[in-house]
C-alpha positions as a printed Julia matrix, in Angstrom:
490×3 Matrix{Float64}:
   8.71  -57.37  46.11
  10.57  -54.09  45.48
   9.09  -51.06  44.96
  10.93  -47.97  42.54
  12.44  -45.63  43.68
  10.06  -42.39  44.01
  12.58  -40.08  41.75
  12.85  -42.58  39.21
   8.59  -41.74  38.74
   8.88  -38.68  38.78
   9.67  -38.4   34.81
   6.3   -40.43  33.99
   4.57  -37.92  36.56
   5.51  -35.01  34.43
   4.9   -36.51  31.14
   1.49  -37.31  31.88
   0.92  -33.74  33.47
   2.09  -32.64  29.95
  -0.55  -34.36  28.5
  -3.23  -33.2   31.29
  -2.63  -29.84  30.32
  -2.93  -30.13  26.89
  -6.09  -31.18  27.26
  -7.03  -28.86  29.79
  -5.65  -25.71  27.49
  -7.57  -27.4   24.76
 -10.98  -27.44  26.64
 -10.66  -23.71  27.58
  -9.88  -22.68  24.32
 -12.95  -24.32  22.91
 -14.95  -22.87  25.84
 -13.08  -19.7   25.56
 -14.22  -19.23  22.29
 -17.59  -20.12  22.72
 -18.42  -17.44  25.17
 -16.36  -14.84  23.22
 -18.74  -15.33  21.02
 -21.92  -14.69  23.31
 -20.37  -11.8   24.62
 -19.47   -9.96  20.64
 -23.07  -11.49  19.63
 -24.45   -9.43  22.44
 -22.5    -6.44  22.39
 -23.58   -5.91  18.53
 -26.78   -7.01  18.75
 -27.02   -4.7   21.69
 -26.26   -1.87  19.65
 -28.06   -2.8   17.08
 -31.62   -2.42  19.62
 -30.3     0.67  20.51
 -30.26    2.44  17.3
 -32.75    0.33  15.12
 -35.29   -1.1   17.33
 -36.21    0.22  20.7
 -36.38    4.2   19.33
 -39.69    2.97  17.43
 -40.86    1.16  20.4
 -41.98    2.4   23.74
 -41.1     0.39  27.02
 -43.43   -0.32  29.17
 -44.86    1.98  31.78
 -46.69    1.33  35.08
 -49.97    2.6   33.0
 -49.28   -0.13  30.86
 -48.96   -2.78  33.55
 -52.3    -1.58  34.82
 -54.17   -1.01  31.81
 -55.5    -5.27  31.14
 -58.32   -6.72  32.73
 -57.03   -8.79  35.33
 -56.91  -12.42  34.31
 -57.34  -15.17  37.34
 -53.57  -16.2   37.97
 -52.86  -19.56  40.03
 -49.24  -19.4   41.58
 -47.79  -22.86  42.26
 -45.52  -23.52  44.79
 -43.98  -27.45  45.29
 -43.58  -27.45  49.35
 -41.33  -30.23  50.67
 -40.03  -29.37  54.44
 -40.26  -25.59  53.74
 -41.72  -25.18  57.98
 -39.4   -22.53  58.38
 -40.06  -20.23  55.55
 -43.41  -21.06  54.27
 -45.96  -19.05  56.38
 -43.56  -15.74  56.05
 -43.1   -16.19  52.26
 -47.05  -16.5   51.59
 -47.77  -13.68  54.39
 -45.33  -11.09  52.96
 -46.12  -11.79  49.0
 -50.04  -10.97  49.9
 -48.8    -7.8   51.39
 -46.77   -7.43  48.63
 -48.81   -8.26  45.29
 -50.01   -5.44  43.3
 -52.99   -7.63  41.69
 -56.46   -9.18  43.21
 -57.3   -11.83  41.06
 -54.94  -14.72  42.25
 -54.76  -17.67  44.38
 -51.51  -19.36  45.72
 -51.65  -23.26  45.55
 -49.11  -24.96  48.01
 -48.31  -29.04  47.41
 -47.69  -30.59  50.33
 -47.04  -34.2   51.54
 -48.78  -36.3   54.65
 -45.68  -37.24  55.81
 -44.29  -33.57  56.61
 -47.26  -32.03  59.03
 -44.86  -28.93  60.08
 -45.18  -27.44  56.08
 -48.75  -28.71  56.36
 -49.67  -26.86  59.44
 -47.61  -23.79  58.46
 -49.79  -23.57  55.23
 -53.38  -24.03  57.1
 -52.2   -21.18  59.19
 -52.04  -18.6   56.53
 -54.9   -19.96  54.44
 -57.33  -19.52  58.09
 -56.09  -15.81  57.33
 -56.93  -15.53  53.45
 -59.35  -17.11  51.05
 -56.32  -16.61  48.37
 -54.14  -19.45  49.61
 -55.05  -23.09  49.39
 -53.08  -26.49  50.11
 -53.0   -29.3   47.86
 -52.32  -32.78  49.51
 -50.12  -35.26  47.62
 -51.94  -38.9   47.66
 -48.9   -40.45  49.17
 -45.84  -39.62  51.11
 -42.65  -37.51  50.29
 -40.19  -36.94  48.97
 -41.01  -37.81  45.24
 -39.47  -34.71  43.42
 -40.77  -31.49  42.7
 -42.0   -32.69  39.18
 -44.58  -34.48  40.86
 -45.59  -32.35  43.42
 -46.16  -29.64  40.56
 -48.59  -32.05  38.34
 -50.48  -32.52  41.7
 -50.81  -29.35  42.3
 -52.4   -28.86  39.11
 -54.88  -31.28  39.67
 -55.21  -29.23  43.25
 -56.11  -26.44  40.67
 -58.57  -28.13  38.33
 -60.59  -29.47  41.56
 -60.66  -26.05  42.59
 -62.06  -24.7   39.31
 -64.59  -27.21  38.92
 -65.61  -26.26  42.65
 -65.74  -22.78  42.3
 -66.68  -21.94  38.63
 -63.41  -20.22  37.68
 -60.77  -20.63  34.85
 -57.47  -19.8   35.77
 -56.29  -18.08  32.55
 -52.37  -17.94  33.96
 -49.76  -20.44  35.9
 -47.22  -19.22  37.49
 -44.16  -20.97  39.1
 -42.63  -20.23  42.49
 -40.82  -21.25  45.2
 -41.61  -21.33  48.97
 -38.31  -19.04  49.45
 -39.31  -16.09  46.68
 -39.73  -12.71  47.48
 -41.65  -10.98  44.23
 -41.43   -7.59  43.18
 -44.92   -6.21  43.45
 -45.82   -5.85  40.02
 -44.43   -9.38  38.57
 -48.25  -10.43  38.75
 -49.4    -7.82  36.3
 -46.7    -8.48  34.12
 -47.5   -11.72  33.61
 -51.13  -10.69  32.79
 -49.96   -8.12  30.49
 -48.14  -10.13  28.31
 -49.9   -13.45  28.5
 -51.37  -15.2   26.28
 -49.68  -12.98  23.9
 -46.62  -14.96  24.92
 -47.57  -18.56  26.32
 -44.34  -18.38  28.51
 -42.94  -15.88  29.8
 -39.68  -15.56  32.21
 -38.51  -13.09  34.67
 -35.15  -12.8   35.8
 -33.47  -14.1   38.9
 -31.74  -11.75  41.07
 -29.85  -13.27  44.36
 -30.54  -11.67  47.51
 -27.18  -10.58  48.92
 -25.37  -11.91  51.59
 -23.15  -10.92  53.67
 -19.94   -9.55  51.92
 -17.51  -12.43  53.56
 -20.19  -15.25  52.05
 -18.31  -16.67  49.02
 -20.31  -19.38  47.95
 -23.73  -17.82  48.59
 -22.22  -14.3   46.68
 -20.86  -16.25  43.49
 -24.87  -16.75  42.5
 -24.81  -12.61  42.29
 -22.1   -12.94  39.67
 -23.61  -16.15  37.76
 -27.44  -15.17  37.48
 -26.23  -11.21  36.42
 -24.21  -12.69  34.01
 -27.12  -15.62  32.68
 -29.73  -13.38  33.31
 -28.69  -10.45  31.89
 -26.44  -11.6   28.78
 -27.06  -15.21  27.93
 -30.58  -16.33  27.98
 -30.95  -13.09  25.59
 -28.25  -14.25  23.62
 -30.5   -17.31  23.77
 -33.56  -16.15  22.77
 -32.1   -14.17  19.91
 -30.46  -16.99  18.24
 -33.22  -19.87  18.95
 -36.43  -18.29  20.07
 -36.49  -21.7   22.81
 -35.9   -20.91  26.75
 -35.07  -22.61  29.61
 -37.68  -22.06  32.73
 -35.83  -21.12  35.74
 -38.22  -22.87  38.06
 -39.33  -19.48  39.41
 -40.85  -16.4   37.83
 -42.05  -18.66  34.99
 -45.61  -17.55  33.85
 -47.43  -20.1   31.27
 -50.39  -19.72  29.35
 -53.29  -21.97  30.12
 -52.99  -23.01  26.79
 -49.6   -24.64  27.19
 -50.36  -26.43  30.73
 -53.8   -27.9   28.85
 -51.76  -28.97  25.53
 -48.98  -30.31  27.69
 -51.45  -32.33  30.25
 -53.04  -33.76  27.17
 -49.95  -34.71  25.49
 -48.34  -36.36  28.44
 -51.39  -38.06  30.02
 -51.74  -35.0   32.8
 -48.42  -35.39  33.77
 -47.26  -31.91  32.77
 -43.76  -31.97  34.76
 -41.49  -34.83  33.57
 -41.22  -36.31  36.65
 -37.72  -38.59  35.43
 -36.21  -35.22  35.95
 -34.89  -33.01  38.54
 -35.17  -30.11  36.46
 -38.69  -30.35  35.73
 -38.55  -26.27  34.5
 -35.44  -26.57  31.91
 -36.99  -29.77  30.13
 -40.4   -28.26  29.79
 -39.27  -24.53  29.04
 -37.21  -26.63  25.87
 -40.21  -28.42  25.38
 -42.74  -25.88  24.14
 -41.85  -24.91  20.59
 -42.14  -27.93  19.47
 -46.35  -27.06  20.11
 -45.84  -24.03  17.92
 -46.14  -21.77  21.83
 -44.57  -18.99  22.04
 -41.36  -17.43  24.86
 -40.07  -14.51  25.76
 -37.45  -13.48  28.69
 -38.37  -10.05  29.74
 -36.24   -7.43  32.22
 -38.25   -4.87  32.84
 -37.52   -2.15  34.92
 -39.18    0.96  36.21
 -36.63    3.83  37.89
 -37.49    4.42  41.3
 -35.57    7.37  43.43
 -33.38    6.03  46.73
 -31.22    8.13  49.07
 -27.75    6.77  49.29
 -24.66    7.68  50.69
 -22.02    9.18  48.82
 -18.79    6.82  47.59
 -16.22    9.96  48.74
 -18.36   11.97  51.08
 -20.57    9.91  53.16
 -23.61   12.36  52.23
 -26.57   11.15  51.81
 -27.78   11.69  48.32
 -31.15   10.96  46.39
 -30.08    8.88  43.22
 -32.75    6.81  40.45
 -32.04    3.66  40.18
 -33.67    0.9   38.09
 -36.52   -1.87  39.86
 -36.23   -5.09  38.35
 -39.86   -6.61  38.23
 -38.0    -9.84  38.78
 -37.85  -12.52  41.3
 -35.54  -12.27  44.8
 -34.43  -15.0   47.15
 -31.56  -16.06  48.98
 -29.44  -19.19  48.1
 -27.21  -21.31  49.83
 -24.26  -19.75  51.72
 -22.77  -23.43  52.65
 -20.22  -24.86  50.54
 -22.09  -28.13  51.2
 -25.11  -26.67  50.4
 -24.07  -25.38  47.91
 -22.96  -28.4   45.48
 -25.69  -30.15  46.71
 -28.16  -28.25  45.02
 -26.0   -27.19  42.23
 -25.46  -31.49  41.78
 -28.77  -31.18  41.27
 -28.8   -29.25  38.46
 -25.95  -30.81  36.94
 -27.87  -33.87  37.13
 -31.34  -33.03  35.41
 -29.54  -30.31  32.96
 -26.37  -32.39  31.66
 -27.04  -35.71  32.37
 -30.92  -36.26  32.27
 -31.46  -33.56  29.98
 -29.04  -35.33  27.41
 -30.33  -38.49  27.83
 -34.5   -37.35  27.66
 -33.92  -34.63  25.17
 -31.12  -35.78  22.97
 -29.55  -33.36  20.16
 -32.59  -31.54  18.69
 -33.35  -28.52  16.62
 -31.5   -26.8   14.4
 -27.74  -25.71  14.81
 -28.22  -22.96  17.27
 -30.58  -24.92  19.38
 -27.9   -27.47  18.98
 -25.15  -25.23  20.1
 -26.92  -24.13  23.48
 -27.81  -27.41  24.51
 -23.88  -27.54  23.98
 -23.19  -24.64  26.24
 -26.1   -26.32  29.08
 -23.8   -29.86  29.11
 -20.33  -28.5   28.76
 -20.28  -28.61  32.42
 -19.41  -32.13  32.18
 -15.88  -31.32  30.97
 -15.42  -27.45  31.25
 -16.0   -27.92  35.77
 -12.89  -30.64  35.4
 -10.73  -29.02  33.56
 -10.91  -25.95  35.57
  -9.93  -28.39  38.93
  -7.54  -30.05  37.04
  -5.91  -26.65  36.17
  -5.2   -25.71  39.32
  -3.54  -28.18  40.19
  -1.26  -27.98  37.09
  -0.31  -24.94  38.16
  -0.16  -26.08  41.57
   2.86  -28.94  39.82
   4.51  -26.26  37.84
   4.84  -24.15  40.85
   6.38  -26.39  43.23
   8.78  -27.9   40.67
  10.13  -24.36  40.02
  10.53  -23.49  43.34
  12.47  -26.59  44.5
  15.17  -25.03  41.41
  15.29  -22.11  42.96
  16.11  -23.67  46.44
  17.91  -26.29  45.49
  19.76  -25.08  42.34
  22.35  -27.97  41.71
  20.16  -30.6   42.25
  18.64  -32.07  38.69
  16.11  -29.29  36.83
  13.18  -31.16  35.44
  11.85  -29.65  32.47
   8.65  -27.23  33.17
   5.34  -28.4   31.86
   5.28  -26.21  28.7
   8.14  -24.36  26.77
   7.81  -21.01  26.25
   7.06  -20.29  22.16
   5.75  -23.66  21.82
   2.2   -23.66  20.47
   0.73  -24.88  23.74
   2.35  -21.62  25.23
   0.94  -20.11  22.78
  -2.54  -21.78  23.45
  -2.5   -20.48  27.0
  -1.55  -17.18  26.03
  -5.54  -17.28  24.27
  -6.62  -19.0   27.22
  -5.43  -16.55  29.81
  -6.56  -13.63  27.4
 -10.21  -15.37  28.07
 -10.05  -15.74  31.52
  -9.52  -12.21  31.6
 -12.57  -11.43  29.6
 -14.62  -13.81  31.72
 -13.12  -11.55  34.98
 -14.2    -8.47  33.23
 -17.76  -10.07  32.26
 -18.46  -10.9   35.98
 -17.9    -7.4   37.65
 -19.63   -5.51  34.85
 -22.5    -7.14  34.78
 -22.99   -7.86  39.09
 -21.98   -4.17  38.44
 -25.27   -3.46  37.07
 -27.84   -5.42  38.96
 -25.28   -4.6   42.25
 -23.01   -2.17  43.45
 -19.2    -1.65  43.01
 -18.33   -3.62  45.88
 -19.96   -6.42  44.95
 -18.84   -6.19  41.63
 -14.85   -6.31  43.32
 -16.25   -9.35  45.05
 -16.91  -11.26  41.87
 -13.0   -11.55  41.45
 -12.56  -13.99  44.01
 -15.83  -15.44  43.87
 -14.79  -16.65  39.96
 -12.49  -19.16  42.01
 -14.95  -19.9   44.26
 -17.48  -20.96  41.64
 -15.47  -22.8   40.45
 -14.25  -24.97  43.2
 -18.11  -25.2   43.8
 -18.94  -26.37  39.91
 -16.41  -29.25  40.58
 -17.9   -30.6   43.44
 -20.82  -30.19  42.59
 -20.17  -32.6   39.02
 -17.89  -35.65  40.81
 -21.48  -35.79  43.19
 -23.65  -35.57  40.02
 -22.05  -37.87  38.37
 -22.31  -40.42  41.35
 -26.43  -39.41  42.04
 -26.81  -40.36  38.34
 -25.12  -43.35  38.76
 -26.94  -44.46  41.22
 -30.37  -43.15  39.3
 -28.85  -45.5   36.53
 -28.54  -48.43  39.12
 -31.82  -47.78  41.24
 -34.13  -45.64  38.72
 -34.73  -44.13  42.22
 -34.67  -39.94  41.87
 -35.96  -38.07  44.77
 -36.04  -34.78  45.73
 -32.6   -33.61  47.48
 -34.02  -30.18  48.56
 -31.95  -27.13  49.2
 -32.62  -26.02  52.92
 -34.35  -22.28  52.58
 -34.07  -19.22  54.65
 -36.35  -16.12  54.23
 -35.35  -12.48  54.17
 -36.09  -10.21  57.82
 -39.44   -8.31  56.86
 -36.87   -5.22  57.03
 -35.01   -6.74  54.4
 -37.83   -7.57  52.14
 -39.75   -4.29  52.45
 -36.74   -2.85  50.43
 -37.72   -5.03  47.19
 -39.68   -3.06  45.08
């Protein structure tokens, strides 16, 4: 059997790379334009607050915060394996907490005595901390840990003659700014959901992959989920600094036979957060800030100086700074946001509800293309090399002519990229610093080199979900700031 010669392929090889890119160009225009559009939407309804809205309202103040009776608050926090941070996260929040009427409620497993240990050490130390016992062995997924955890909660009500009038969501890795509590009871049941933002704990500078969550939860968290809000009055929970009214955990548990966290998903927090106006329940995202004085050193001088800067009442933590890590956990999301999340939720709503379940799943094809442009260019760079070293041998064509209207396609595209660049380091600019903010540059590239990953192993862990109807929790390994490090939150 003979085999062709590998020049006589090499035609075929560029004609279907033609076609790749077409695609590819196509998919980043569409996405292009999509978040052009978030980012004018914003910009002019940005303005529009500025001059028509927020001068006949008054923010918030720490009076404010203060002012409501507080309302028992149970804090729920799923614990699978968490040994290593557990006991320092529930220490330093009870130091931290600028409220008195709460209780933390930890899910555990039988099958992972370290956590389980770790827990009954703290809650020796304070009557506010209490460990609920899954009936059988882990890992299930965090879904059911939660609904446990509830029923941890309703035992403990019935015990001790007390309605918890607030549930909150956390994880065993958060650090909370000291007044999220009384947020929460400020604006509950007002609101019967209410989110916080998200704001990454920084690593070190030279940490790619754990610095591109900076850039992608400033951006979200800052920008979109307004955008969001604005347009469809639904939100996604985050999984952490989620406060629900008791009304929406009792209309939920009666709904879905107790089981209040869809436990066929493994993002338990975006399906519910879609979920709830569909009961008529209100949601707001709210980034509130109160300006707090630091001493800094000067960018040209080196002085120190005293500057205000603003406190996020939001929720801290640090996430993975493994590339492995990394895709791991963002497979995970992947998974229960683009592939479970189509398949339990469907198309619903109107057209803008529509549109950002759009922008949730266009993961699937948007992480792809992005691979599968570089290495386009990666083709069209080598091919126009080997001309210039070997300029009488036969010049293949390049991938696209100039002034054709896929040229002319890419032009647009490029023109987005840029705006997406400029996006990134203004807003990590403004939860950050500037050098951060330089740092999101490279860290675009690293994202998405991550995002890629992270959907080929999605797409095999739904697979085999599809096969099996097996979905367990694949945890993200947790670390917990120095108590140095977390002092200087809030």
């Amino acid at each position: 059997m003979s085999f062709p010669d590998l020049a006589s392929l090499v035609p075929y090889f560029l004609v279907t790379a033609q076609g790749l890119l077409i695609a590819v160009s196509l998919v980043f225009l569409v996405s292009g334009i999509d978040d052009f559009f978030i980012d004018l939407y914003y910009l002019f309804h940005s303005l529009y607050r500025r001059f028509f809205i927020k001068s006949k309202h008054r923010a918030l103040s720490q009076e404010d915060l203060a002012a409501p009776e507080e309302k028992p608050i149970a804090v729920m926090i799923p614990a699978w394996h968490e040994s290593a941070v557990i006991r320092r996260m529930l220490q330093d929040n009870l130091k931290r907490l600028n409220y008195s009427n709460y209780y933390f409620f930890v899910g555990t497993y039988p099958n992972d005595p370290e956590t389980g240990r770790e827990v009954e050490i703290v809650r020796e130390q304070s009557t506010r901390v209490h460990r609920v016992v899954c009936p059988h062995n882990g890992p299930t997924n965090k879904s059911d840990c939660l609904n446990w955890v509830i029923q941890g909660i309703r035992l403990f009500e019935k015990e001790n003659n007390i309605d918890f009038e607030i549930l909150v969501l956390s994880d065993s890795e958060d650090v909370a700014h000291p007044l999220v509590l009384k947020l929460f009871n400020c604006l509950i049941p007002r609101f019967d959901m209410v989110q916080l933002p998200v704001i990454p704990l920084e690593p070190e500078w030279h940490h790619l992959v754990g610095g591109h969550y900076l850039d992608e939860f400033a951006e979200f968290h800052s920008k979109d989920i307004l955008v969001r809000e604005y347009l469809t009055g639904s939100l996604p929970s985050a999984g952490v600094g989620t406060g629900f009214s008791r009304r929406t955990i009792d209309l939920l548990s009666k709904d879905r036979k107790d089981l209040v966290f869809n436990i066929r998903s493994l993002t338990e927090d975006y399906d519910l957060g879609l979920s709830l106006p569909k009961y008529g329940l209100k949601q707001i995202f709210v980034k509130h800030s109160i300006d707090r004085i630091v001493t800094r050193k000067s960018l040209w001088t080196g002085k120190p100086k005293q500057v205000t800067v603003k406190d996020y009442v939001a929720i801290r933590e640090f996430f993975p700074t493994g590339f492995s890590a990394s895709v791991r956990q963002k497979a995970r999301w992947v998974v229960g946001i683009c592939f479970q999340g189509w398949a339990n939720l469907g198309w619903f709503g109107n057209f803008w509800n529509r549109y950002f379940l759009f922008r949730d799943r266009k993961a699937l094809w948007n992480n792809p293309a992005g691979a599968a442009c570089y290495i386009l260019v990666g083709i069209e760079l080598f091919f126009r090399l080997r001309s210039r070293v070997f300029p009488e041998s036969y010049q293949y064509p390049t991938l696209v002519a100039s002034e054709s209207w896929q040229w002319k396609i890419i032009l647009i595209d490029t023109f987005f990229l840029f705006q997406r660049l400029v996006q990134r380091v203004f807003w990590t600019y403004q939860l950050y610093n500037w050098r951060q903010a330089l740092l999101a540059v490279p860290r675009l590239f690293v994202s998405n080199l991550v995002n890629f990953t992270a959907t080929g192993r999605a797409l095999r862990l739904y697979t085999r979900y599809l096969r099996t109807g097996r979905i367990t929790w694949e945890k993200t390994d947790h670390r917990y700031p120095s108590e140095a490090a977390s002092g200087k939150v809030g």
